[in-house]
C-alpha positions as CSV (number, residue, x, y, z in Angstrom):
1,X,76.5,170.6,127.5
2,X,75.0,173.8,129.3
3,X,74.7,174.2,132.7
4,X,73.4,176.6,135.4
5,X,75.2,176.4,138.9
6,X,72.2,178.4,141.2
7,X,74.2,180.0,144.1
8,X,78.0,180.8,143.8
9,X,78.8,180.8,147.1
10,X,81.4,178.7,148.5
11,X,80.3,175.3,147.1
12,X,78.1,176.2,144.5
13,X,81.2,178.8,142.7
14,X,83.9,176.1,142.9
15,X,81.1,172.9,141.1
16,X,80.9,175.7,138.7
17,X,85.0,176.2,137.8
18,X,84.9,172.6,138.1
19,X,82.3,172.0,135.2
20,X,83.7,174.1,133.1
21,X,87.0,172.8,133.7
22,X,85.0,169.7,131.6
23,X,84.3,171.8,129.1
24,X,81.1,172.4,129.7
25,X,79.7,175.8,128.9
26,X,78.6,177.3,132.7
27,X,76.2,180.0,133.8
28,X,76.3,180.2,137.4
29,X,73.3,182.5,138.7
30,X,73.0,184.1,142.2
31,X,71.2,186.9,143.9
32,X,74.5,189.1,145.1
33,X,75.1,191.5,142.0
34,X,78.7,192.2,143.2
35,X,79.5,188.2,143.0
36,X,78.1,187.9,139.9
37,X,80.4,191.3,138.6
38,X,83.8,189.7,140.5
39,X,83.0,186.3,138.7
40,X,82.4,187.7,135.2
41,X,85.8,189.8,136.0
42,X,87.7,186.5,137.1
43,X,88.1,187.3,140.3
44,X,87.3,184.9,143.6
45,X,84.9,186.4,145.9
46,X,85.9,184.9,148.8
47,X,89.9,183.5,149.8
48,X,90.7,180.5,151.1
49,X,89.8,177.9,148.7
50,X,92.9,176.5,146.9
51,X,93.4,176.3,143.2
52,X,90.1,178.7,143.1
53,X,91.6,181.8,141.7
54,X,93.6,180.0,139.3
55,X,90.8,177.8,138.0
56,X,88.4,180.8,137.9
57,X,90.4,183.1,135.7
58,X,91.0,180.1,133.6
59,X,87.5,179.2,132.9
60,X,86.2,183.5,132.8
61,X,89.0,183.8,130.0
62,X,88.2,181.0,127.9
63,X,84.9,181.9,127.7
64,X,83.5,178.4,129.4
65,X,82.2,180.6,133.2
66,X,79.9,183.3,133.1
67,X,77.7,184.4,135.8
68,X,74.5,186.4,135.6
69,X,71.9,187.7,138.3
70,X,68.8,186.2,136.1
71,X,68.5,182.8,137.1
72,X,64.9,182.1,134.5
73,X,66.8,182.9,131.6
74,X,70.5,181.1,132.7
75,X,68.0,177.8,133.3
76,X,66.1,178.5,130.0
77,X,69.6,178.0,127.9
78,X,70.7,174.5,130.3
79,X,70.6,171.6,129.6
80,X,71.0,171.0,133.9
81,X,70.6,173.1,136.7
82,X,72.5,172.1,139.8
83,X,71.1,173.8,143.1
84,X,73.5,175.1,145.5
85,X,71.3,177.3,147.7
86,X,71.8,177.9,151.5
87,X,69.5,176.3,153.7
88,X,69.0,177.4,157.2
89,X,67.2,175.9,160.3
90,X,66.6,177.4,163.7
91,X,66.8,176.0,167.2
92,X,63.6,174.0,167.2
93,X,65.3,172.2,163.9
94,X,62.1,173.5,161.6
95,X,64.2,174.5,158.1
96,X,63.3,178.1,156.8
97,X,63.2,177.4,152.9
98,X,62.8,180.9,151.8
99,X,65.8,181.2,150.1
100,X,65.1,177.9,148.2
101,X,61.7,178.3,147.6
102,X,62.6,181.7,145.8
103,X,65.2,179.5,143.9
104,X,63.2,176.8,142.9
105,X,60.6,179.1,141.7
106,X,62.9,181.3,139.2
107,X,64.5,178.0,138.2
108,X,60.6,177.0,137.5
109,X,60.6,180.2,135.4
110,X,62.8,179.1,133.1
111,X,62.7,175.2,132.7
112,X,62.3,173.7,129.7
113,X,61.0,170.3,128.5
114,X,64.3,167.5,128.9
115,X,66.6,169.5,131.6
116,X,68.1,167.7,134.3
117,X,67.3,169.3,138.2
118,X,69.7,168.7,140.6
119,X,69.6,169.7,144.1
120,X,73.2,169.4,146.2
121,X,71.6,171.7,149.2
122,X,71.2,169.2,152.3
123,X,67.5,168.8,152.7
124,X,65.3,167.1,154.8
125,X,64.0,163.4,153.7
126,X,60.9,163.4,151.3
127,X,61.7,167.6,150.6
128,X,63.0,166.8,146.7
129,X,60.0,165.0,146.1
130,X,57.6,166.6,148.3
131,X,58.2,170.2,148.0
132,X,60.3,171.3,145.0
133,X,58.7,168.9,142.7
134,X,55.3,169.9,143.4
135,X,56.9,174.0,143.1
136,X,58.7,173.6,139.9
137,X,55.7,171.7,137.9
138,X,53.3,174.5,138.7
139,X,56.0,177.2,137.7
140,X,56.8,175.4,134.6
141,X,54.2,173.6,133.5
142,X,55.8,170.6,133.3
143,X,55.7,167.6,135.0
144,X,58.6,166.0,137.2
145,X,59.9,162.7,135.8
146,X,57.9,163.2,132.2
147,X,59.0,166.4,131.1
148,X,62.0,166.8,133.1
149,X,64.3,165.2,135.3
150,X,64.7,165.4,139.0
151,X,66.9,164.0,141.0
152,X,69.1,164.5,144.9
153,X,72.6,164.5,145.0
154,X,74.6,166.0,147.9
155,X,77.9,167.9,148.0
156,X,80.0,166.1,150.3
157,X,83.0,168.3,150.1
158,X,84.6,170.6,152.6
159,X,85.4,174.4,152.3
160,X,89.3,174.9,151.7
161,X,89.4,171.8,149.8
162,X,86.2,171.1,147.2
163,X,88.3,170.5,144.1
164,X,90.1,167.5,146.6
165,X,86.9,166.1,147.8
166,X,84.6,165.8,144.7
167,X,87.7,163.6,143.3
168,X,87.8,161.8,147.0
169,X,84.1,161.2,147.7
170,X,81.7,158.7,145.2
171,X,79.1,161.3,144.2
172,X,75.5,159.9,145.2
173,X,72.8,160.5,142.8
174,X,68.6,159.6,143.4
175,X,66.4,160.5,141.4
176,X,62.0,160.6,141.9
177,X,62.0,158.0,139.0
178,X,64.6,155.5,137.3
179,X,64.8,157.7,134.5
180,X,65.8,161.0,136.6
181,X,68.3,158.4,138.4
182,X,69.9,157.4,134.8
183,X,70.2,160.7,133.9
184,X,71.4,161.8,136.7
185,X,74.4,159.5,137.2
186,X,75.1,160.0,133.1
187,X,75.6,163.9,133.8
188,X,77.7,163.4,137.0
189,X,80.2,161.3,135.3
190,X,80.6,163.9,132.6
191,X,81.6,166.8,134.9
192,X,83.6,165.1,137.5
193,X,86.7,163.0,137.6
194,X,87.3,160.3,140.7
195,X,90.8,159.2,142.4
196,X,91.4,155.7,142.5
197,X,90.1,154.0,146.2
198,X,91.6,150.7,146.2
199,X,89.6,151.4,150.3
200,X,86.3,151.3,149.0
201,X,83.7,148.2,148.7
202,X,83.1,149.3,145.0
203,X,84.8,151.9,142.4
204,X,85.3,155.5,143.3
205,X,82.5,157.4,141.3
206,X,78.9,158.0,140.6
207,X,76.8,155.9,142.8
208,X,72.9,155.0,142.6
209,X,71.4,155.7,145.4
210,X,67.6,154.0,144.2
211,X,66.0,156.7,145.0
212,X,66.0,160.6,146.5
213,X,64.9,159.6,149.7
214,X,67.8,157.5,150.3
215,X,70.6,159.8,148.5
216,X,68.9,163.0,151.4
217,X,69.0,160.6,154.1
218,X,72.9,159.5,153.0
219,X,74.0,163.1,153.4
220,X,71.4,163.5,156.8
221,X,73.5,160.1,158.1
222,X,76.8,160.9,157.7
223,X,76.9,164.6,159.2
224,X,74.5,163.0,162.0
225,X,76.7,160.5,163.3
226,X,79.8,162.9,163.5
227,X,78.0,164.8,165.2
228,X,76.9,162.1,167.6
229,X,80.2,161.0,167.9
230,X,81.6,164.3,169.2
231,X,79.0,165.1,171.1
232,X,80.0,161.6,173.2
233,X,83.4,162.7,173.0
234,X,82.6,165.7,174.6
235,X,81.2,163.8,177.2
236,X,83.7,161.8,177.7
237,X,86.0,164.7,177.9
238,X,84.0,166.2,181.1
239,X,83.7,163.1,182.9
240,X,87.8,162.3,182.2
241,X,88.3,166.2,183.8
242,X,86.6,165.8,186.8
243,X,88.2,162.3,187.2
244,X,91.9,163.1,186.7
245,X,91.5,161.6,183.5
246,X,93.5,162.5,180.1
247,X,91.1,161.7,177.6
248,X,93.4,162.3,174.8
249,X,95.1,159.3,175.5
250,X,91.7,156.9,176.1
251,X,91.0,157.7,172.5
252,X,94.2,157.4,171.3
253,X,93.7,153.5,172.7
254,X,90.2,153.5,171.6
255,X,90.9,154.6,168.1
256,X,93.9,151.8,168.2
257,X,91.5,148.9,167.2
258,X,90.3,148.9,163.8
259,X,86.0,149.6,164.1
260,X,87.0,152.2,166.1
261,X,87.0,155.9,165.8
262,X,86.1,158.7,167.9
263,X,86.5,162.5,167.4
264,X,88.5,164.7,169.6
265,X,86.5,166.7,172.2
266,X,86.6,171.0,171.4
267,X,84.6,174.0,171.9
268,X,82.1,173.5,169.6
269,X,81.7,172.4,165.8
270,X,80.4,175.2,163.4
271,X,79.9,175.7,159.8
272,X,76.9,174.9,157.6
273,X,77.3,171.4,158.6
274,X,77.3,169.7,161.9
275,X,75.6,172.4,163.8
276,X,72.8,172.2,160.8
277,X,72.2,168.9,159.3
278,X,71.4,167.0,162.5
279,X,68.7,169.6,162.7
280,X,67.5,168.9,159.7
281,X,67.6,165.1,160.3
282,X,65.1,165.5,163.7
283,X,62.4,167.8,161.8
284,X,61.9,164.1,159.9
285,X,62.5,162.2,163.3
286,X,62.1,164.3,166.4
287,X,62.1,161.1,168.4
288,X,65.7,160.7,168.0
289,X,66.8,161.2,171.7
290,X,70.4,160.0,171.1
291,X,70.6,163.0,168.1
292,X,69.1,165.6,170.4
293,X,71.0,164.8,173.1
294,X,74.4,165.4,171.0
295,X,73.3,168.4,169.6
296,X,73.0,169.6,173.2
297,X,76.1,168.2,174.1
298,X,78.0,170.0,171.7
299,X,76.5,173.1,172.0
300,X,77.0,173.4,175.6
301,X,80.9,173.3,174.9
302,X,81.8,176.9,174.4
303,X,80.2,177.8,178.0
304,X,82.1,174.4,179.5
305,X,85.1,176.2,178.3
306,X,84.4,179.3,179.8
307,X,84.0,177.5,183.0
308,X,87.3,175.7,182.9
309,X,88.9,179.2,182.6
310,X,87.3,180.8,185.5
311,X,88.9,177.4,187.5
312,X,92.1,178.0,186.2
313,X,91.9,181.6,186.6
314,X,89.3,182.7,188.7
315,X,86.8,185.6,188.5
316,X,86.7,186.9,184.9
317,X,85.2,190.2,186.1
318,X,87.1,192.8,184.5
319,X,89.8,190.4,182.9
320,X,91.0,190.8,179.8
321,X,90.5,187.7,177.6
322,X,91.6,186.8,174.1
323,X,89.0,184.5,172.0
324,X,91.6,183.0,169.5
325,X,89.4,182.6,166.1
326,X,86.8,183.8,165.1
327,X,86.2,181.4,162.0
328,X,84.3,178.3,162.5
329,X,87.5,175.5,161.5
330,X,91.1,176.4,160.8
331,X,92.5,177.6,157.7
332,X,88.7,178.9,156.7
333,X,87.4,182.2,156.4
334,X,83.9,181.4,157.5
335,X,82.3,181.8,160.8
336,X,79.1,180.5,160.2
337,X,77.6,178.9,162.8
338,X,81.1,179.2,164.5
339,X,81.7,178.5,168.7
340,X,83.5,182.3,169.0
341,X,79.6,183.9,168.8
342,X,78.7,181.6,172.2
343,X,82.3,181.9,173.6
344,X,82.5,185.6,173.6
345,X,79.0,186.0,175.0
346,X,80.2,183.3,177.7
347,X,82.6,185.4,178.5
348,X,80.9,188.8,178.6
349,X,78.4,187.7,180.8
350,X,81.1,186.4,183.1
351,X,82.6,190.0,183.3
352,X,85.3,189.6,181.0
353,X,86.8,192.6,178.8
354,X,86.8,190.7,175.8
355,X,89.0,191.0,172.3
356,X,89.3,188.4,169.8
357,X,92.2,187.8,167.0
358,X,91.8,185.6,163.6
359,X,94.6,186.1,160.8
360,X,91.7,185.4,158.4
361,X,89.8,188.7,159.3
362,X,90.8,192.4,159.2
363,X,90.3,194.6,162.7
364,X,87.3,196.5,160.7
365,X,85.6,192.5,159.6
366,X,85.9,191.8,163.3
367,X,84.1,194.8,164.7
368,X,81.5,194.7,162.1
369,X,80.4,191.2,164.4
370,X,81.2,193.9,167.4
371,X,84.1,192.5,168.7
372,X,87.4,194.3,169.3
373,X,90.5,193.0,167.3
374,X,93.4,191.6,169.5
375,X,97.0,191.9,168.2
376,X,99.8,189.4,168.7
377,X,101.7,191.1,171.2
378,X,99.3,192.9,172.7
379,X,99.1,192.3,176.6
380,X,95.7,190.2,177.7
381,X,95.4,188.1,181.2
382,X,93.7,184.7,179.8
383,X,93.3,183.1,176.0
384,X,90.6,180.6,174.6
385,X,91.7,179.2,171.6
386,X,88.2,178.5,169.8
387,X,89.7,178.0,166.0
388,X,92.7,175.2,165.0
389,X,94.5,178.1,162.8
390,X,98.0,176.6,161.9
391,X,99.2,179.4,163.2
392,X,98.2,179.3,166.6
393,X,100.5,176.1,167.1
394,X,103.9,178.9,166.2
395,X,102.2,181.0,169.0
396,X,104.0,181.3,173.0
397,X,102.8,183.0,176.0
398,X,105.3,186.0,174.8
399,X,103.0,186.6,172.1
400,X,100.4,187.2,174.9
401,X,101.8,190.0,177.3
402,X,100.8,189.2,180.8
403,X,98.8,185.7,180.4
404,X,97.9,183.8,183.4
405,X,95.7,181.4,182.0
406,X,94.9,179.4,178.8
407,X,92.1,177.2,177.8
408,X,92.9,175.5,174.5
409,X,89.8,174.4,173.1
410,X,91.1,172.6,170.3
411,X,94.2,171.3,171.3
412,X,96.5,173.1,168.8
413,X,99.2,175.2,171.3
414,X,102.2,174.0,172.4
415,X,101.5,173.4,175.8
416,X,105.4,173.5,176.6
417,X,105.3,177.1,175.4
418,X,102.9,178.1,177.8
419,X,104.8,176.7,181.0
420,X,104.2,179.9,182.8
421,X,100.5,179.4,182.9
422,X,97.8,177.8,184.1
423,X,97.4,175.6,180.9
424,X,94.4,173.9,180.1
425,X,93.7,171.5,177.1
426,X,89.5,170.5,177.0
427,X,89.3,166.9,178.3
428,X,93.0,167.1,179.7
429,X,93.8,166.1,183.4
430,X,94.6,168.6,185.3
């Protein structure tokens, strides 16, 4: 079978490798000439994603991965086209689909009669039918469900570890029509293999979702209600703080009974995700206080932090403060949507001389976002740790010169290590 992977980022790139890993002949297609030149070379354009570099060079060498900047004609010689393009929504949650639309319509461009479509990008409820159906019959010619099929099936897989997750997760597949769904669910099951989940109501694999409505709001759901969950952490963290409270060990008890699980508080959730998807969810149903009022929550976080520090410390003016990550999650080289951008302006505007360190980033990828690198060793008054780098857990208030005060926003030091300062862990008692 031939496919075309749009977008070979960092979940479009590894679906690729894993097609072709089926023996599948792949074309992934995206806009960035120099990805497209480091993937026809074999080479991984961004680190961090295991078994990536191997899997890569494996598929570029046998001939089964090639990558091209002209999506029409990589669409005109598939068989499917799988749709991995970023989509972003701004602060009143309205979803800016330029970068799809532009997609959609070169993938219109080259569509032939019999291809399966299948968008993975999280999307609002109703888009696949509503929008992109509409864009790519009056590109092509064709018509969805007659001449081609259409269908929604989200990636449900996190950076670092995709290759792990599309065997972990049932793939969910709905199509406009019954036919799109069949079609759908028979391609799926040629390109990916599931583990065995003995935890799971039914077998580990392609699931029908009925329809693409229900397979956009399944995606919508899931990232939603993290997100609602942390964002009540989080509140439960600043009512436990003022109240002498350790909430650490309240959800350890909570999350003791069985229906019961609740996130750890932190400085913020980033990525494409958490911060996004809710978003997405309220442009369909702005009436969902209990989602707005989460995504509040947890953006508020990062300044929360900042204030804990100037308790523990005092006046930031002129101190010199250490943001500990830059990257949105440990163990990721990624920063989108990450807490250090609303940490380090937290801290600027409370007078702080501000450096940050992430062993993911060089000194000159760090001042291209206009921040000044920060050394282990180098002396510093106060740390916010803002990323869960394994690392970080190794690191002692020797590695920080001069430290007074810590505010560990993700609960990954050693507070033992820090015994000569003021120590604090987000939703700790103090």
């Amino acid at each position: 079978m031939n496919i075309c992977v749009v977008a070979l980022g960092k979940i479009g790139l590894p679906l690729a490798v894993q097609f072709a890993s089926k023996g599948h002949r792949v074309i992934g297609a995206d806009v960035n000439p120099s990805t497209v030149d480091l993937v026809n070379a074999g080479i991984e354009p961004f680190p961090g994603e295991f078994d990536l570099d191997r899997l890569l060079a494996a598929a570029v060498a046998n001939g089964t991965l090639t990558a091209t900047t002209d999506t029409a004609a990589a669409v005109a010689q598939s068989d499917a086209v799988v749709i991995v393009v970023p989509l972003f929504v701004d602060n009143d949650s309205k979803p800016d689909f330029g970068w799809m639309d532009a997609a959609t319509r070169d993938i219109a461009a080259g569509l032939k009669p019999g291809t399966l479509v299948s968008f993975e990008t999280t999307l609002p409820v109703g888009t696949t039918r509503t929008r992109f159906a509409p864009m790519l019959e009056e590109g092509s010619g064709l018509v969805a469900g007659r001449d081609f099929h259409l269908i929604f099936s989200p990636e449900r897989v996190l950076t670092g570890r995709v290759f792990a997750d599309l065997r972990r997760y049932p793939k969910l597949v709905g199509g406009i029509d019954e036919a799109s769904t069949v079609r759908g669910i028979e391609f799926y099951e040629q390109v990916l293999d599931f583990d065995d989940r003995p935890d799971l109501d039914r077998a580990n694999g392609v699931w029908d979702m009925g329809s693409a409505e229900a397979a956009e709001l399944a995606k919508l759901a899931e990232t939603t209600y993290r997100d609602v969950n942390i964002g009540l952490a989080n509140q439960f963290a600043i009512f436990a703080e003022s109240n002498g409270i350790d909430i650490h060990r309240v959800i350890d008890a909570s999350n003791s009974q069985p229906y019961s699980h609740i996130h750890r508080p932190g400085i913020a959730v980033g990525g494409h995700c958490i911060p996004v998807y809710p978003r997405l969810y309220l442009w369909n149903d702005p009436a969902a206080t209990v989602v707005r009022a989460a995504r509040e929550a947890n953006a508020a976080m990062p300044a929360h932090a900042i204030r804990l520090l100037e308790s523990a410390h005092g006046s930031l003016t002129g101190a010199k403060v250490v943001v500990l990550g830059a990257a949105y999650r440990g163990g990721v080289k990624e920063t989108a949507f990450s807490g250090v951008f609303p940490t380090v302006d937290a801290l600027r505007a409370a007078g702080a001389d501000v450096s940050v360190h992430d062993p993911m980033y060089t000194d000159d990828e760090l001042a291209a976002f206009g921040w000044a690198a920060f050394h282990r060793g180098d002396a510093a008054d106060a740390v916010v740790v803002q990323a869960d780098h394994a690392e970080y857990a190794q690191w002692t208030e020797v590695d920080v010169p001069g430290v007074r005060s810590v505010v560990d926003g993700r609960r990954i030091l050693n507070d033992a290590s820090w015994s000569g300062t003021t120590f604090v862990s987000i939703g700790t008692a103090r």
